[in-house]
N, C-alpha and C positions, 0 to 999 in steps of 0.2 A: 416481582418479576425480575426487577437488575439483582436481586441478589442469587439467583438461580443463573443467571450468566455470569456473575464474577465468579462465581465457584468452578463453571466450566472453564476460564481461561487458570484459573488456581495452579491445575492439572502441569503447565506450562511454565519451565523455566523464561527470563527474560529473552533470552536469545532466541528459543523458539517461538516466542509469541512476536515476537519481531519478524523473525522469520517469517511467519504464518500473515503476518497483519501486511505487508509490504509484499506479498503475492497475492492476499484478496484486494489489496488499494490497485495495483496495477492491472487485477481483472478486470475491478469492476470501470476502472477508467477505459479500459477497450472496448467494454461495453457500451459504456456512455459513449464514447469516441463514433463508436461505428452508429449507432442508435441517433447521434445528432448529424454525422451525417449524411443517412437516409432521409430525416428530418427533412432536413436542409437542402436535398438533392445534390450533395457537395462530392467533388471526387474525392476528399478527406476531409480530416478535422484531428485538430490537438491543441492544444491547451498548452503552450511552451512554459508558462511559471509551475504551471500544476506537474508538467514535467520535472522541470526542475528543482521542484519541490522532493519530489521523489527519489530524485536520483542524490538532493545531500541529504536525505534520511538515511539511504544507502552508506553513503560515505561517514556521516554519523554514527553509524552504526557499528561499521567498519573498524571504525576508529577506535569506540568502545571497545571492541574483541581483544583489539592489540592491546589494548592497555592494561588490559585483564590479563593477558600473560605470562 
């Protein structure tokens, strides 16, 4: 079965599977985000490392492109 999905991300240069993986990571934390707090009966919820996490992948990433240039 994992080798039937690595062959689907194959399809994918680096950049795009980047691309692609850091907009499903940021859906599905919205999801969670809102999902915990109705949980919770919270008027929000976030996670600021897991934020932050995200956002130097971002910058990580970023970084790569320029280097590449």
């Amino acid at each position: 079965m994992a080798e039937r999905k690595l062959a689907t991300f194959d399809k994918y240069d680096d950049e795009k599977f980047f691309e692609l993986f850091i907009a499903a990571v940021k859906e599905t934390y919205d999801e969670y985000c809102v999902l915990k707090q109705r949980e919770e009966k919270l008027s929000g919820y976030s996670e600021p490392t897991f934020e932050d996490a995200i956002d130097e992948a971002e910058k990580r990433i970023k970084k790569i492109r320029k280097e590449q240039e």
